[in-house]
C-alpha positions in Angstrom: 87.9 87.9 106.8 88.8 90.3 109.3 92.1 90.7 111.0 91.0 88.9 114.1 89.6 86.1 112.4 92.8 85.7 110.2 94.5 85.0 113.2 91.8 82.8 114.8 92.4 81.0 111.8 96.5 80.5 112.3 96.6 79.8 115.6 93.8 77.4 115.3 95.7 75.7 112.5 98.7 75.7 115.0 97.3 73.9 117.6 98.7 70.0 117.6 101.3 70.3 114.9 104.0 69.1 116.9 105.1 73.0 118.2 108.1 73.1 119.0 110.2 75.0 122.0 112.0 77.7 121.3 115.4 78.6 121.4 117.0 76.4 123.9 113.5 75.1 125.7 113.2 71.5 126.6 109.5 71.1 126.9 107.1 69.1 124.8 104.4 70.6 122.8 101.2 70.2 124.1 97.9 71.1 123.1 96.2 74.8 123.6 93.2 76.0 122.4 93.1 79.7 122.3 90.2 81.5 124.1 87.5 83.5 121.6 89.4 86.6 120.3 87.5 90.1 120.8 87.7 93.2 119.5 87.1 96.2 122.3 88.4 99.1 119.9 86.6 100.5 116.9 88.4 100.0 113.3 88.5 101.2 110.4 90.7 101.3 107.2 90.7 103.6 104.8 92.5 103.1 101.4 94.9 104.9 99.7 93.3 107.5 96.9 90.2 108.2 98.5 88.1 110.1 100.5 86.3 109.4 103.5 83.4 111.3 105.2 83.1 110.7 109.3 79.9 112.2 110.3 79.4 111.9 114.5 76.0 112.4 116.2 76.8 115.6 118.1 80.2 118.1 117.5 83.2 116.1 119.3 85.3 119.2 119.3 85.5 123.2 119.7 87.5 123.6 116.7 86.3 125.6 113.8 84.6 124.8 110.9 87.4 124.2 108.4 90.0 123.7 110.2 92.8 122.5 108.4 95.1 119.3 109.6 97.9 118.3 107.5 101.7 118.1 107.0 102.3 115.5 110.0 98.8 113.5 109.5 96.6 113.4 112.2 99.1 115.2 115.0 96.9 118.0 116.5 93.8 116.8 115.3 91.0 116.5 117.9 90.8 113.0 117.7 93.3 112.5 120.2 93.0 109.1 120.1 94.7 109.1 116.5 97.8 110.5 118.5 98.2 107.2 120.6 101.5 105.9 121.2 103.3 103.5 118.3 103.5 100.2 120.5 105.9 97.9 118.7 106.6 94.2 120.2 109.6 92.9 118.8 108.9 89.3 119.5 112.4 87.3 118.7 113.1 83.7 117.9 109.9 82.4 115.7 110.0 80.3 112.6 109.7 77.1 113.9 106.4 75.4 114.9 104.2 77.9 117.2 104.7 76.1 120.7 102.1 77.0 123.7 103.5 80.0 124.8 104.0 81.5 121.2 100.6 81.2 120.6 99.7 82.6 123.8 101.0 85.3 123.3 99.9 85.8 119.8 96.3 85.6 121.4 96.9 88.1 124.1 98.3 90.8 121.3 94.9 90.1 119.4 92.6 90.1 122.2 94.0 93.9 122.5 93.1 94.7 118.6 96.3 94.6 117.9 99.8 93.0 116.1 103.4 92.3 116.7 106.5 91.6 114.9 107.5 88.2 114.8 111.7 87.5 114.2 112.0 84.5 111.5 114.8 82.6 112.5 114.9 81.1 108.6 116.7 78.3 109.5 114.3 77.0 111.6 111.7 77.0 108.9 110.8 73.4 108.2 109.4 72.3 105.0 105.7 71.3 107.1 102.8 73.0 105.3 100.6 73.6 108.3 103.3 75.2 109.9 104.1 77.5 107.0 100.2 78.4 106.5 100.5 79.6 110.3 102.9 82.1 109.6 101.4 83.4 106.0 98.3 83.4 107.5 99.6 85.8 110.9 101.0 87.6 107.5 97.8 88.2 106.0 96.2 89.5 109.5 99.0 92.3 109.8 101.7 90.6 111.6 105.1 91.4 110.1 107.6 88.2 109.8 111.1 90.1 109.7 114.3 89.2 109.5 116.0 87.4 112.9 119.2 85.8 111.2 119.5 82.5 109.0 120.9 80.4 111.8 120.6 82.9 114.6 124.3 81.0 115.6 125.9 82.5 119.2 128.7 80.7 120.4 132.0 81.9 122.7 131.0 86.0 122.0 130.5 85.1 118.7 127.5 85.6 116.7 125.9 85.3 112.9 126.7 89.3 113.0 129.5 90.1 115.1 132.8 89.1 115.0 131.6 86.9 110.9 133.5 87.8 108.1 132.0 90.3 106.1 131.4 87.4 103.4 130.0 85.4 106.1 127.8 88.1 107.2 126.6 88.8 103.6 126.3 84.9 102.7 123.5 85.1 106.2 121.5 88.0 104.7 121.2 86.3 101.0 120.6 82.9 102.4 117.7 84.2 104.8 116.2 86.2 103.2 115.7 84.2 100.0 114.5 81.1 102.4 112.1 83.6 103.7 110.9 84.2 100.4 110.9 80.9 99.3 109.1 79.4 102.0 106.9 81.8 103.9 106.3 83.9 100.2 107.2 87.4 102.3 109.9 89.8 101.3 111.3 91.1 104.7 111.4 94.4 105.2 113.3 94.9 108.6 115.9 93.5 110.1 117.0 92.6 114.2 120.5 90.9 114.9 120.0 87.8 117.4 121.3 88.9 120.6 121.5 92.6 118.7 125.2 91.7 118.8 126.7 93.3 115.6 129.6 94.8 114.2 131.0 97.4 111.5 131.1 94.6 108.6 127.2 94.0 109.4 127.1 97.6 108.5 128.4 97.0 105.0 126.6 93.4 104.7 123.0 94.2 105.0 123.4 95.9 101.9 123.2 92.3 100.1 119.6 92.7 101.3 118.3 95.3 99.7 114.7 94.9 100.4 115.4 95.5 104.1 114.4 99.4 104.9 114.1 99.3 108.9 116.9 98.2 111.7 115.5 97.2 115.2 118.3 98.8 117.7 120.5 99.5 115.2 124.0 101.2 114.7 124.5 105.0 114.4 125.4 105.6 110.9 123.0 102.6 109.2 122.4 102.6 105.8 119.3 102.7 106.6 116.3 103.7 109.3 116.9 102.4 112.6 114.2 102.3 115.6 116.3 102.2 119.1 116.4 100.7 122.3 114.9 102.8 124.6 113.0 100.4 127.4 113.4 96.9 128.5 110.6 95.1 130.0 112.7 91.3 130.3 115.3 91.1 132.7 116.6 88.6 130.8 115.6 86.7 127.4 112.3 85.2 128.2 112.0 86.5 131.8 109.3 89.5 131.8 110.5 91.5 135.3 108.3 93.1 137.7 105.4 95.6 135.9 106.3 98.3 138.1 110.0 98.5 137.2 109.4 98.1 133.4 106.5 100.4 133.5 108.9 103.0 134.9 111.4 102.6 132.2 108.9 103.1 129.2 107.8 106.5 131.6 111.1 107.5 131.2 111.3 106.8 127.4 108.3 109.0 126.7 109.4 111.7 129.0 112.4 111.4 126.9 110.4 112.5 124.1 110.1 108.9 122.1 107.6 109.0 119.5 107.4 105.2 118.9 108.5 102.6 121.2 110.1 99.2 120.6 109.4 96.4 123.4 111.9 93.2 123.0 110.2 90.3 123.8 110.7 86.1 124.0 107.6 85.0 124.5 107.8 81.3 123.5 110.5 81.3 126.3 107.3 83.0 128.7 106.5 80.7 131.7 102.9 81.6 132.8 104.1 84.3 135.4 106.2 86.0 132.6 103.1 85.6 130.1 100.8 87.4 133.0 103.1 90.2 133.9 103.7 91.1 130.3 99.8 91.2 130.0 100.0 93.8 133.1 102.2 95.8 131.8 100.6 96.3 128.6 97.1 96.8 130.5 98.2 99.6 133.0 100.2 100.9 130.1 97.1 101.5 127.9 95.7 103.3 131.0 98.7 105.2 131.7 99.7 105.9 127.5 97.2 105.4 125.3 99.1 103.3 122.4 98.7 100.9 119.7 100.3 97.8 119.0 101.7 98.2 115.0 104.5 96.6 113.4 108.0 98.6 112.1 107.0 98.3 108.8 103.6 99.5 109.1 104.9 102.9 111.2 107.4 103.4 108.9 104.9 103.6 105.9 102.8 105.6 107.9 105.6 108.3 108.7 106.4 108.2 104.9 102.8 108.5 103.9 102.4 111.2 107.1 102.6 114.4 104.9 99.7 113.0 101.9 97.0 112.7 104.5 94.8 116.0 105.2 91.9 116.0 107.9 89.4 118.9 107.1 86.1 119.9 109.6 83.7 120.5 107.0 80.9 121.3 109.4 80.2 120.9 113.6 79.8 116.9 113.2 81.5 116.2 109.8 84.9 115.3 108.8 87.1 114.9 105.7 89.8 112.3 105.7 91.6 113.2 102.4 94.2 110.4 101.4 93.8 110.8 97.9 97.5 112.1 98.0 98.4 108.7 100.6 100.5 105.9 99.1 99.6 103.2 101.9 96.2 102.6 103.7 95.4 103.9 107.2 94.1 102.3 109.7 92.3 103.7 112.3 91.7 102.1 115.8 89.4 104.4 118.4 88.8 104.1 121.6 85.0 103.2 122.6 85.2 105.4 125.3 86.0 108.4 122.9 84.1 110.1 120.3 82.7 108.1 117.7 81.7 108.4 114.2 78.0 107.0 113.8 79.0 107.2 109.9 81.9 106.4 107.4 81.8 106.3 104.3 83.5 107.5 100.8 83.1 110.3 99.1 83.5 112.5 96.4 83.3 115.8 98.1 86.8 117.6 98.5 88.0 120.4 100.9 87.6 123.0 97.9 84.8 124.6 99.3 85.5 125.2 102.4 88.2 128.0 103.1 90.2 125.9 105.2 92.2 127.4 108.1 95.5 126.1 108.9 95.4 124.6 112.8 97.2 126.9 114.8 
């Protein structure tokens, strides 16, 4: 089953299981029936230890014949479309029941070929199977589930990670993450505060979770790899503000030089205006930025597996994608309106042949 289908599949299995609001929302669940999912990019994945010949009808590039790409992956290859922008939602606040807007929006991140991070607030797991299935299912599609807090508890300037005990903090990590285990069958892998409220002692505490490997907006000095805050698109939590002011601020972050950009999102707190500008922005964003919507966990594999993966011009209309070195999978989203490969397939022909220039 393909990714989009996977996801068909959840949020059809979502729709009248009681959803429930999130966070502090009063309104009833009612029924939504997401529209047919499409597919407007080209995919492919390619697995770790192989090779892969892309053969295109006419030369799609200048470059010479065995020219070399390698070192930080695809960068300076003439696929340019490989280079796109690391688009990361950081959708906070799931783990209950998917409610109208949640699914919404999980339909409006698929319609664009694409995934999001979804914060499990592991207390809020219930014990319903359906609703479980929904998120191991998302899971299975490439959605990440990471960690949001146990009881995602704010109260006077007070939160599950700032201003706890260290024990308290520590007892939080242990308790979610083995819930999330338990229940959902995932082992999170990254880690956002509620409220990114946090403190030295949370610095110390996440260590009781040593699975996690990646820190949305975390501290300087982390134990371990933090992605930061570089651009807001809600002016609030749940409350998407005006396209042209948010689209300015992720202008600014690339300007700035960001590599990967992290978007904090509530969107089962999204009324339908919120829903609709979010949708803008990421439209006129695509035109503006070519990106890709990935998860943390799936960028930061890719930057570890970066180096392993060698691109080689064998001839005017033939590639070699070498990731017989890789450690993860690759996958590879074009854009239609680019060059496209009329053939993929493995192989077992290698780069020795060829005397392979380095790329200047």
């Amino acid at each position: 089953m393909t990714p989009s289908l996977q996801v068909a599949a959840a949020l059809t299995l979502a729709v009248g299981i009681g959803a429930g609001p999130a966070c502090n929302e009063q309104r009833p669940p009612a029924a939504h029936h997401p529209p047919e999912l499409t597919s407007p990019l080209w995919a492919h994945d390619l697995l770790p230890s192989e090779r892969y010949l892309f053969t295109f009808a006419k030369p799609p590039d200048s470059w010479p014949v065995c020219t070399l790409w390698s070192g930080d992956a695809l960068a300076g290859s003439p696929w340019a479309v490989m280079e796109r922008l690391p688009l990361i939602l950081k959708a906070d606040d799931f783990g209950s029941a998917l409610n109208i807007e949640g699914t919404r929006f999980l339909t409006a991140v698929t319609r664009r070929q694409g995934v999001a991070a979804l914060g499990i607030v592991t207390a809020s797991l219930p014990e319903t199977p359906a609703v479980l299935d929904t998120y191991r299912r998302l899971a299975a599609a490439g959605f990440e589930l990471w960690f949001h807090g146990h009881t995602h508890a704010m109260d006077k300037g007070r939160t599950e990670f700032f201003g706890a005990s260290l024990d308290d903090q520590r007892r939080s990590f242990v308790a979610g993450t083995r819930r999330g285990a338990l229940r959902l069958g995932v082992t999170f892998e990254t880690f956002g505060a509620p409220g990114n409220m946090l403190d030295d002692n949370t610095r110390e505490a996440i260590r009781a979770a040593p699975a996690l490997a990646l820190w949305l907006f975390g501290p300087p000095a982390a134990p371990i790899l933090t992605l930061p805050r570089q651009a807001d698109v809600e002016t609030r939590p749940g409350l998407i503000g005006a396209p042209e002011t948010g689209l300015a601020a992720i202008e600014l972050a690339i300007r700035q030089g960001a590599r990967v950009l992290v978007l904090q999102v509530h969107p089962r707190s999204h009324d339908d205006g919120s829903a609709a500008r979010l949708e803008e922005i990421l439209d006129r964003l695509q035109q503006a930025h070519p990106y890709y919507l990935t998860t943390p966990t799936a960028w930061r594999r890719f930057q570890e597996n970066a180096a392993r993966v060698r691109v080689t011009k064998l001839a005017d209309t033939q590639y070699l994608v070498d990731l017989s070195l890789a450690a993860a999978p690759l996958y590879l989203a074009l854009d239609p309106d680019g060059p496209l490969p009329i053939g993929v397939e493995p192989t077992a022909i290698d780069a020795a042949a060829c005397a392979a220039t380095p790329a200047p």
